[in-house]
PyMOL CGO cylinders between C-alpha atoms (Angstrom):
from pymol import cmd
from pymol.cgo import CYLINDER

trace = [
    CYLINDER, 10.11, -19.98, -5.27, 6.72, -19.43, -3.95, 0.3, 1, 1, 1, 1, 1, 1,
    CYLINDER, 6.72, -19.43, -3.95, 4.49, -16.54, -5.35, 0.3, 1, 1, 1, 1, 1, 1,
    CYLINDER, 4.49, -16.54, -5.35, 3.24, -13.94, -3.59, 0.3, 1, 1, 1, 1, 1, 1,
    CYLINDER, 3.24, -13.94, -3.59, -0.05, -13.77, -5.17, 0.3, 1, 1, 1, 1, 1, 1,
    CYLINDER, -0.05, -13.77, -5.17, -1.90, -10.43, -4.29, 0.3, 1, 1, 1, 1, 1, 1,
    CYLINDER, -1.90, -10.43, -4.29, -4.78, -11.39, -6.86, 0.3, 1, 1, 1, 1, 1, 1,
    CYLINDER, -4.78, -11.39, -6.86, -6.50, -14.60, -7.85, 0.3, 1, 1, 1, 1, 1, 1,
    CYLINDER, -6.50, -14.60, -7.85, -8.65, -15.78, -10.53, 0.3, 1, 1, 1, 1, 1, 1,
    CYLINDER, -8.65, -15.78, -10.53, -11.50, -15.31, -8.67, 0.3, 1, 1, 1, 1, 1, 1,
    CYLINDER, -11.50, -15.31, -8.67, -10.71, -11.67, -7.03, 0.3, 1, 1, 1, 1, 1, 1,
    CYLINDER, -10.71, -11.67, -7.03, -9.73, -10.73, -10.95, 0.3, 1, 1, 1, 1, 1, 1,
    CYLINDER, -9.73, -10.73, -10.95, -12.93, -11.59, -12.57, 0.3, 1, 1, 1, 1, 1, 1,
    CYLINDER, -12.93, -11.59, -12.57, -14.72, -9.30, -9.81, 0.3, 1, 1, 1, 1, 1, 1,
    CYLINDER, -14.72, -9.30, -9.81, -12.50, -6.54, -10.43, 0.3, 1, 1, 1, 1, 1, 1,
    CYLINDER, -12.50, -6.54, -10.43, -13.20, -7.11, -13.88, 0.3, 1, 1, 1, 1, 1, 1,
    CYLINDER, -13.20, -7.11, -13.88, -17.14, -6.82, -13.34, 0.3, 1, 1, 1, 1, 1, 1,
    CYLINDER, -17.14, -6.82, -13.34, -16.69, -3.61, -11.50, 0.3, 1, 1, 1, 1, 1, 1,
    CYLINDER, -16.69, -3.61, -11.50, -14.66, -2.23, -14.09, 0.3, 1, 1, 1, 1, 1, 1,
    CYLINDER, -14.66, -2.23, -14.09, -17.21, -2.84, -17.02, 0.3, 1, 1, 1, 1, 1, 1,
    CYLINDER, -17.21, -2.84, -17.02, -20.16, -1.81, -14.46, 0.3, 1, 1, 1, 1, 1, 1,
    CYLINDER, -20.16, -1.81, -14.46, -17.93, 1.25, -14.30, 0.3, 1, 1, 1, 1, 1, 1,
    CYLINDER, -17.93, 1.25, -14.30, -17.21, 1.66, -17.97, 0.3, 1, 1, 1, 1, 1, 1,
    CYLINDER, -17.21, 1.66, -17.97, -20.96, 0.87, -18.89, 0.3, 1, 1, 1, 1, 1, 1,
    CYLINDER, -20.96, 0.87, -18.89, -22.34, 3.81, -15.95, 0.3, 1, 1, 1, 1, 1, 1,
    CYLINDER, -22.34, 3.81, -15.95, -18.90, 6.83, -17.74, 0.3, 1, 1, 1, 1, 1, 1,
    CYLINDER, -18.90, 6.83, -17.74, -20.09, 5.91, -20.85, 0.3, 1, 1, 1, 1, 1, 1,
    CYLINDER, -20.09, 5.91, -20.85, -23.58, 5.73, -20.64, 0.3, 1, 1, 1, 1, 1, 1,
    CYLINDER, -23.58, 5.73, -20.64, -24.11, 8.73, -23.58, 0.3, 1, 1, 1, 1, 1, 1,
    CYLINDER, -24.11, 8.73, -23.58, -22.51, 6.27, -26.81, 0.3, 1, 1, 1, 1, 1, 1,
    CYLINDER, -22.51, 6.27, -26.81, -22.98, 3.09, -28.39, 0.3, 1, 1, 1, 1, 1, 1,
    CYLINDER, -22.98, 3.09, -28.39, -19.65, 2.69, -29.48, 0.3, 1, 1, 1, 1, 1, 1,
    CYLINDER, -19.65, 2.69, -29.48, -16.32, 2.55, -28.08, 0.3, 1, 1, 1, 1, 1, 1,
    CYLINDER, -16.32, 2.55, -28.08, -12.81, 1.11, -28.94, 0.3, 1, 1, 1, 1, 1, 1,
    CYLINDER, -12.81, 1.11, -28.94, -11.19, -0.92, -26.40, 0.3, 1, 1, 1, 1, 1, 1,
    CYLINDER, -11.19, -0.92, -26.40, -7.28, -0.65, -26.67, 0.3, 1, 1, 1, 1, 1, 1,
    CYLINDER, -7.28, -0.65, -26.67, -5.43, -3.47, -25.34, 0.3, 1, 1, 1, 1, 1, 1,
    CYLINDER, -5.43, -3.47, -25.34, -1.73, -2.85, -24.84, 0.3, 1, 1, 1, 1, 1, 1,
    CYLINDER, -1.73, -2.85, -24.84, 0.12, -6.08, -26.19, 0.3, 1, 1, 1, 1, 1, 1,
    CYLINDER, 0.12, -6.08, -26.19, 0.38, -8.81, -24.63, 0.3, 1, 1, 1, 1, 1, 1,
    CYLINDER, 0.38, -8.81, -24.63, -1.66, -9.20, -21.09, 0.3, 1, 1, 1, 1, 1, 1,
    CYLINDER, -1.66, -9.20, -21.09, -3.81, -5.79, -21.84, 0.3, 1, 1, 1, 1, 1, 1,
    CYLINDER, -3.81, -5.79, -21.84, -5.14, -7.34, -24.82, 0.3, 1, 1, 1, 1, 1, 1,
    CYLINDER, -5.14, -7.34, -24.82, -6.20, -10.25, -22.88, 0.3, 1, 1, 1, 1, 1, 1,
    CYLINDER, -6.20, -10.25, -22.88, -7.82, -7.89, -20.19, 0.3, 1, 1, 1, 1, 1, 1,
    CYLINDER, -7.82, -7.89, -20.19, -9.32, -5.84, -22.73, 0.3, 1, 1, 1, 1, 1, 1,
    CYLINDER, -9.32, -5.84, -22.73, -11.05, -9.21, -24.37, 0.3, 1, 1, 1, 1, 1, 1,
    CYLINDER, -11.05, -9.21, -24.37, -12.46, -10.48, -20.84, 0.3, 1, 1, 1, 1, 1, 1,
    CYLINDER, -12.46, -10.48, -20.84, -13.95, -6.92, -20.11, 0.3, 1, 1, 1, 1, 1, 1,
    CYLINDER, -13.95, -6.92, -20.11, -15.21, -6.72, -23.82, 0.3, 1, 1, 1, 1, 1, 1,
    CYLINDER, -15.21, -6.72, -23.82, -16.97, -10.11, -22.98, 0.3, 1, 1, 1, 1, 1, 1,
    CYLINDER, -16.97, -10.11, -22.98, -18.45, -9.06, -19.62, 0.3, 1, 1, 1, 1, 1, 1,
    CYLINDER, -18.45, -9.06, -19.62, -19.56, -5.61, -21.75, 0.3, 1, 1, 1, 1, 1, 1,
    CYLINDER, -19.56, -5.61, -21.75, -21.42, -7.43, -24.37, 0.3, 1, 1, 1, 1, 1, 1,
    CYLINDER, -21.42, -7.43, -24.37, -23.52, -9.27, -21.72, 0.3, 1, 1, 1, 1, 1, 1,
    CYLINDER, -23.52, -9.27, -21.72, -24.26, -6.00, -19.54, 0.3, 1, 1, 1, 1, 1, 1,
    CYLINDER, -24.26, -6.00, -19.54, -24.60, -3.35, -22.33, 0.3, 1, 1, 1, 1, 1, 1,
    CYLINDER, -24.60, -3.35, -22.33, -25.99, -2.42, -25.45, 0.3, 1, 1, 1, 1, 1, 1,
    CYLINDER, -25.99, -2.42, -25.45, -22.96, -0.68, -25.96, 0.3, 1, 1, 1, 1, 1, 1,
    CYLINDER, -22.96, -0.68, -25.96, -20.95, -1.95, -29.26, 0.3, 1, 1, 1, 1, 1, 1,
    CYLINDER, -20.95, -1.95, -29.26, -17.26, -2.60, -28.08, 0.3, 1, 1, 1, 1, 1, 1,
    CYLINDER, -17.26, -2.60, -28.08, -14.42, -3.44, -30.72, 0.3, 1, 1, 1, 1, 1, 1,
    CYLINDER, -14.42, -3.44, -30.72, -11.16, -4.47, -29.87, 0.3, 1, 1, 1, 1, 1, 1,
    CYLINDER, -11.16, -4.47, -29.87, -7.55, -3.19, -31.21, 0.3, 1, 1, 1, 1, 1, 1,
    CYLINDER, -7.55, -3.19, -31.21, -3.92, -4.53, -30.27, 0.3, 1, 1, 1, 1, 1, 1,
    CYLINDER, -3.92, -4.53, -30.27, -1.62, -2.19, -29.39, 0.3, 1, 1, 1, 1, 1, 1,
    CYLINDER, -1.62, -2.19, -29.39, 1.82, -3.02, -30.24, 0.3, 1, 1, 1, 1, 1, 1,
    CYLINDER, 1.82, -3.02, -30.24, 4.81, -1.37, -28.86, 0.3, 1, 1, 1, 1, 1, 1,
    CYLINDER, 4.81, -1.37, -28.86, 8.50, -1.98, -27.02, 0.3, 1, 1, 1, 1, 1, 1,
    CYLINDER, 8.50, -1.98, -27.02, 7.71, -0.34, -23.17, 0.3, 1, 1, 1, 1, 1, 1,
    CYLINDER, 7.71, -0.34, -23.17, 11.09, -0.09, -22.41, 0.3, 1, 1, 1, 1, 1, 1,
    CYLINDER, 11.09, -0.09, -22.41, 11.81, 2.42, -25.78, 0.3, 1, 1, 1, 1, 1, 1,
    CYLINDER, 11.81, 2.42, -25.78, 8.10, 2.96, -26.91, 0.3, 1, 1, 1, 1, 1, 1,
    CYLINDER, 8.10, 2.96, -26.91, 9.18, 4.89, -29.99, 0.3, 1, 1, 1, 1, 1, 1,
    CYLINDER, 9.18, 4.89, -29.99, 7.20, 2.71, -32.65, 0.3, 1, 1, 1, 1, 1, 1,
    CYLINDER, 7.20, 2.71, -32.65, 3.64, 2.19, -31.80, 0.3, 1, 1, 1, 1, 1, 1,
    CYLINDER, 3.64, 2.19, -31.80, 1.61, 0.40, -34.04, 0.3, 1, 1, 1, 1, 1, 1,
    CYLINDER, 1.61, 0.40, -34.04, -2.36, -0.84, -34.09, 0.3, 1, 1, 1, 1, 1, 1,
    CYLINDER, -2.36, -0.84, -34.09, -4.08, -3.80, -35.20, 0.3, 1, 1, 1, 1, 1, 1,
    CYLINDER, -4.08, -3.80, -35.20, -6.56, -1.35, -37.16, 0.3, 1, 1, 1, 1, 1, 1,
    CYLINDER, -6.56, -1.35, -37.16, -6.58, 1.95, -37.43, 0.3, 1, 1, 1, 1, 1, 1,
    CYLINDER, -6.58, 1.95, -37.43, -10.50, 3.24, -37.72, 0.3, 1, 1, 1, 1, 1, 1,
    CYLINDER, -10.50, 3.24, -37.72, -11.86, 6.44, -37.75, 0.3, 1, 1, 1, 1, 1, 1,
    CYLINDER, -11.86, 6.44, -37.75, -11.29, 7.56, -34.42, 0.3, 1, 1, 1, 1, 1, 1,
    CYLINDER, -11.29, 7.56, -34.42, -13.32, 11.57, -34.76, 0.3, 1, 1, 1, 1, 1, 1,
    CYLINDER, -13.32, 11.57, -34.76, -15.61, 11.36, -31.94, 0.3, 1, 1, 1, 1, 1, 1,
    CYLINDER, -15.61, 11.36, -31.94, -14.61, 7.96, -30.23, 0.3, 1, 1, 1, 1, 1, 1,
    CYLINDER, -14.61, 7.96, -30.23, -14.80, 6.76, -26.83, 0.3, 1, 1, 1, 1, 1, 1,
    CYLINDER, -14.80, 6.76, -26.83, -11.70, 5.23, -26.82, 0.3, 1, 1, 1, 1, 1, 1,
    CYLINDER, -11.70, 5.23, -26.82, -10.14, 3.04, -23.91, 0.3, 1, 1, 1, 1, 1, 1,
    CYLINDER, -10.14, 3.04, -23.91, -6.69, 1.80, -23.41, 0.3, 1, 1, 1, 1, 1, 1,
    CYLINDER, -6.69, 1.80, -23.41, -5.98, -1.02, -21.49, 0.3, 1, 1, 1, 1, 1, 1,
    CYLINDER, -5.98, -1.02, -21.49, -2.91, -2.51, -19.89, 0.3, 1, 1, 1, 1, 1, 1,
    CYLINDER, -2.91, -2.51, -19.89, -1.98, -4.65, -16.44, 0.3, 1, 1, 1, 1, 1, 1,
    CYLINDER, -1.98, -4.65, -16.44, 0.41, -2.71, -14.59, 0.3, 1, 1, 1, 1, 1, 1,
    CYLINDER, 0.41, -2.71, -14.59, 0.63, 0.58, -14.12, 0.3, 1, 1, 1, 1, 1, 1,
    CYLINDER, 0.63, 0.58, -14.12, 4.23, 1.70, -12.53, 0.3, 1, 1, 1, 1, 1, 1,
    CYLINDER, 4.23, 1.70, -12.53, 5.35, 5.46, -13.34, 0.3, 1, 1, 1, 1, 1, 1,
    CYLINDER, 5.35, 5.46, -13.34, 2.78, 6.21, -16.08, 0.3, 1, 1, 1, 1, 1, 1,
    CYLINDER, 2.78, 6.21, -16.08, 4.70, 6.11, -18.97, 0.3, 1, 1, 1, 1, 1, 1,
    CYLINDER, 4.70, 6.11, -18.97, 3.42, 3.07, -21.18, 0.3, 1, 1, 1, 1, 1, 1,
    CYLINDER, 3.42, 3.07, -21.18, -0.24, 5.03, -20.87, 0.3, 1, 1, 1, 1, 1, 1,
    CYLINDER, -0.24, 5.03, -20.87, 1.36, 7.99, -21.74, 0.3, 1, 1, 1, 1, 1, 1,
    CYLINDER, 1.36, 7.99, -21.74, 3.13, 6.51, -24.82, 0.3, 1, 1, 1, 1, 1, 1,
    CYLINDER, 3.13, 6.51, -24.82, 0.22, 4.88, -25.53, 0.3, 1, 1, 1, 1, 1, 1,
    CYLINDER, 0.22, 4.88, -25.53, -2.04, 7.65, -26.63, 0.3, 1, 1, 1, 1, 1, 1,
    CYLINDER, -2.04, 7.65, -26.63, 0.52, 8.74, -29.47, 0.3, 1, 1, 1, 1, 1, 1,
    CYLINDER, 0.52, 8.74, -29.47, -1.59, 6.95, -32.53, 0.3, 1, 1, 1, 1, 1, 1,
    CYLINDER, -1.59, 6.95, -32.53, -5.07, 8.92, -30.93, 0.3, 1, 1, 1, 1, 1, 1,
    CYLINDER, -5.07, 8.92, -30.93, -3.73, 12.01, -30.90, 0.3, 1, 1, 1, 1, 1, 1,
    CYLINDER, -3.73, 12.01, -30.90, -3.80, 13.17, -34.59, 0.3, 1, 1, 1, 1, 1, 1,
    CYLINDER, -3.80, 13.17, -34.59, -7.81, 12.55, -34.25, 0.3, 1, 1, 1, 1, 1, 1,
    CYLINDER, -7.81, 12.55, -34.25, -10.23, 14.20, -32.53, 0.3, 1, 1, 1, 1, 1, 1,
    CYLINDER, -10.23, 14.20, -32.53, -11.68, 11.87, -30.05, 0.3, 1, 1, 1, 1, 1, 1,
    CYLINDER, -11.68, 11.87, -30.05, -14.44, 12.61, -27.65, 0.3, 1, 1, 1, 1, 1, 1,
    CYLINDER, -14.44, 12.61, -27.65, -12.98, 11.02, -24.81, 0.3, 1, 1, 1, 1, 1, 1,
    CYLINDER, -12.98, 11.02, -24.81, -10.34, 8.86, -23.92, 0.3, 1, 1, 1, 1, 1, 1,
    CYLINDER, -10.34, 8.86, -23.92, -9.47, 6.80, -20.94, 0.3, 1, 1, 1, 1, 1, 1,
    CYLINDER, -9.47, 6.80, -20.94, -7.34, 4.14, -19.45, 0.3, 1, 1, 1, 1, 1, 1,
    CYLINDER, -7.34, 4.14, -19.45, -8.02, 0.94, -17.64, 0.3, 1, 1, 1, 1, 1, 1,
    CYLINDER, -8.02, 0.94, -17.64, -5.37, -1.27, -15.62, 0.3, 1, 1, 1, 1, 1, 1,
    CYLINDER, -5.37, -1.27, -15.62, -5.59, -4.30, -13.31, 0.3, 1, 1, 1, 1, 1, 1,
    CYLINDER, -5.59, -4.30, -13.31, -3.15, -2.84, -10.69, 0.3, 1, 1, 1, 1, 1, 1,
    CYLINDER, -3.15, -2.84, -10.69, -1.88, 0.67, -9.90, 0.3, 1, 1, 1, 1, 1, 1,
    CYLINDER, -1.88, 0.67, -9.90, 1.26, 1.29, -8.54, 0.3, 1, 1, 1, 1, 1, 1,
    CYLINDER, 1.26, 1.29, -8.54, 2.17, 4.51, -7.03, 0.3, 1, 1, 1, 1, 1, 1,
    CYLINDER, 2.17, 4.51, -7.03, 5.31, 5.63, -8.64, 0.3, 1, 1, 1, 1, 1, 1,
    CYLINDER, 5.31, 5.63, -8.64, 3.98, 8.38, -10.74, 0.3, 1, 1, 1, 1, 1, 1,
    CYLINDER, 3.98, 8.38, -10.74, 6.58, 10.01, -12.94, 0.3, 1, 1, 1, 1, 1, 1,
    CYLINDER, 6.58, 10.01, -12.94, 4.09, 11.14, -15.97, 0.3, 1, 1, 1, 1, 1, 1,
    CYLINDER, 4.09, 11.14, -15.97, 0.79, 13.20, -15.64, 0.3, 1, 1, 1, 1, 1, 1,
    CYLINDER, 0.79, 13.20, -15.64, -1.34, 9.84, -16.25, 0.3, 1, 1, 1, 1, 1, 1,
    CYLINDER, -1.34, 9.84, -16.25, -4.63, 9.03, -14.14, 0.3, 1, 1, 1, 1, 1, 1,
    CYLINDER, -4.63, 9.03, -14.14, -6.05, 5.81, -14.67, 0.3, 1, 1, 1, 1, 1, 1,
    CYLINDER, -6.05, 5.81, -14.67, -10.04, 6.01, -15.00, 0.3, 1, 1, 1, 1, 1, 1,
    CYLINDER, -10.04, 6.01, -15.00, -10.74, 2.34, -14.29, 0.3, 1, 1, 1, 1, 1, 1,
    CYLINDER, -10.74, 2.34, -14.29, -8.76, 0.38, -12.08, 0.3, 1, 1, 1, 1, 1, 1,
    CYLINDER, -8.76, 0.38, -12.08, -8.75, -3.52, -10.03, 0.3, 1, 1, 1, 1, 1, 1,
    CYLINDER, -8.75, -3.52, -10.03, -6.18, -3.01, -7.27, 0.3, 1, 1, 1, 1, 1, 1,
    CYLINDER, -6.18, -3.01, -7.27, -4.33, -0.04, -6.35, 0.3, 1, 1, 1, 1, 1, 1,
    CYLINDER, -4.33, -0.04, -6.35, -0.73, -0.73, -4.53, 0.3, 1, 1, 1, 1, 1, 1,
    CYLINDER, -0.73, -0.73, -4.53, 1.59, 0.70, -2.78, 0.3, 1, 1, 1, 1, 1, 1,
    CYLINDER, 1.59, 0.70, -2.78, 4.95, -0.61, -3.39, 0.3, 1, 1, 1, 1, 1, 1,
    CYLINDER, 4.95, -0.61, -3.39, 8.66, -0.12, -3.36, 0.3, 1, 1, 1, 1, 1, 1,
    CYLINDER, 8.66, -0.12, -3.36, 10.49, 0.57, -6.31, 0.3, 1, 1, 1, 1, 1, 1,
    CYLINDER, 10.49, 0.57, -6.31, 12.21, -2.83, -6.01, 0.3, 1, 1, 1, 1, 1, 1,
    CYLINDER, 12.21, -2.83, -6.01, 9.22, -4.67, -6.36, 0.3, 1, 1, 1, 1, 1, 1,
    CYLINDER, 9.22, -4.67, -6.36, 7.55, -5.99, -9.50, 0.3, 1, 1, 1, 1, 1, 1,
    CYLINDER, 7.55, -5.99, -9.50, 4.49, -7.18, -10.11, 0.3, 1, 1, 1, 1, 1, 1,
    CYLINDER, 4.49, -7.18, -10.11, 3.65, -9.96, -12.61, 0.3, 1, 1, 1, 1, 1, 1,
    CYLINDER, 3.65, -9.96, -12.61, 0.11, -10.66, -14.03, 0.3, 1, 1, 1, 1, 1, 1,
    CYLINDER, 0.11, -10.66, -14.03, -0.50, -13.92, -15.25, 0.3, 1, 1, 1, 1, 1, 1,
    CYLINDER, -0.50, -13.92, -15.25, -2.25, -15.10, -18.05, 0.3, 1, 1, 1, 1, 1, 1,
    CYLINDER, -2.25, -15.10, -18.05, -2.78, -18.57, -19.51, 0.3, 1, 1, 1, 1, 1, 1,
    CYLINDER, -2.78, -18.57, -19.51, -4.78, -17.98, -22.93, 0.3, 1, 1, 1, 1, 1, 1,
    CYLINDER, -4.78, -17.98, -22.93, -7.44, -16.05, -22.47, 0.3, 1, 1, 1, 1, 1, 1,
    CYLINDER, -7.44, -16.05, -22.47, -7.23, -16.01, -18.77, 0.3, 1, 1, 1, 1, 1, 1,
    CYLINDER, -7.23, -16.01, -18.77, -6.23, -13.67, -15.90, 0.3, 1, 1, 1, 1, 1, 1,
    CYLINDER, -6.23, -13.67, -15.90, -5.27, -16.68, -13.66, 0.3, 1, 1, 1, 1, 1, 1,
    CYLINDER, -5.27, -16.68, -13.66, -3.89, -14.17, -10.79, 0.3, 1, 1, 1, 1, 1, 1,
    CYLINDER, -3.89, -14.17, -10.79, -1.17, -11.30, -10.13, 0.3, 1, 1, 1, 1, 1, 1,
    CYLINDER, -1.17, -11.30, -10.13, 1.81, -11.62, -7.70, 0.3, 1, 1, 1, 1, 1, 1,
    CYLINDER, 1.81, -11.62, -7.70, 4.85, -9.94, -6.57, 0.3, 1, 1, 1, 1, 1, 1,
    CYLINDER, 4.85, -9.94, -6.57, 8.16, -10.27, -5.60, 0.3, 1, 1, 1, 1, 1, 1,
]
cmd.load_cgo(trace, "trace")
C-alpha cells in the first residue's frame, strides 16, 4: 500500500522550528517550563522541540513522559512528578482528533497550581468533541471521521505523517 504522506521529514522539522519560535515568543516571562510528552510519539516530539529550545532560548526546558491507555485514559501516570506551583507546563502529543487525550491529559496538573498550561500537537484534526484548544500546532486538517492519521517515528525522529 502506498502512503499518503501529508508531512515529511523536512516539512516536520520546520513546523517544529515555528513551534519552539512560538513557545520561546508565549513564554517569554519564565525560565522554566516542563515539557509533557504524551507516550509514545509526543515524547519524541517533545524531545526534538526541547532540542531546538535549548539552542534558541535561555529558557530551561525539562522533559516528563506521560503514560496513559487513550482509548480508557483512567490511569495516568508521569515519569516525575516535580513541583508543579507556578509552572509553565506544556503537553505534547501528535494527533489531535476529538480532544480527549489533551483533556485526559491534564488530570496529574490539576491538584497544583500552575501558572499556565498549554498543549502542543503536530496535526489538528477537526473533530472537536471536548473543550480543548491546542496553543501550538504543525498542520491543521480537515478530515473525515474515517480517516486516520499516522505519525511516524524511527528513534528519535519524526520521519513524516500520512493518512489513509
Amino acid at each position: 500500500m502506498e502512503k499518503n504522506y501529508i508531512l515529511d521529514r523536512e516539512t516536520i522539522g520546520k513546523k517544529f522550528y515555528r513551534m519552539a519560535y512560538e513557545i520561546m515568543e508565549e513564554n517569554f516571562d519564565t525560565n522554566h517550563m516542563y515539557l509533557v510528552g504524551i507516550k509514545e510519539n509526543g515524547v519524541v516530539i517533545a524531545r526534538n522541540v526541547k532540542e531546538i529550545l535549548d539552542r534558541i532560548s535561555e529558557i530551561k526546558t525539562e522533559i516528563i513522559e506521560l503514560s496513559m491507555d487513550k482509548q480508557h485514559p483512567s490511569e495516568i501516570s508521569l515519569s516525575s512528578s516535580p513541583d508543579f506551583n507556578n509552572a509553565n507546563i506544556i503537553i505534547i502529543d501528535d494527533v489531535s482528533n476529538s480532544g480527549k487525550t489533551m483533556l485526559y491529559a491534564l488530570k496529574p496538573f490539576l491538584e497544583a497550581q500552575p501558572k499556565k498550561i498549554q498543549t502542543l500537537v503536530l496535526i489538528d484534526r477537526s473533530h472537536k468533541k471536548f473543550p480543548v484548544h491546542n496553543d501550538y500546532v504543525g498542520l491543521s486538517i480537515a478530515t473525515t471521521l474515517q480517516e486516520h492519521i499516522y505519525v511516524e517515528v524511527h528513534g528519535e525522529d519524526v520521519v513524516g505523517a500520512w493518512m489513509e
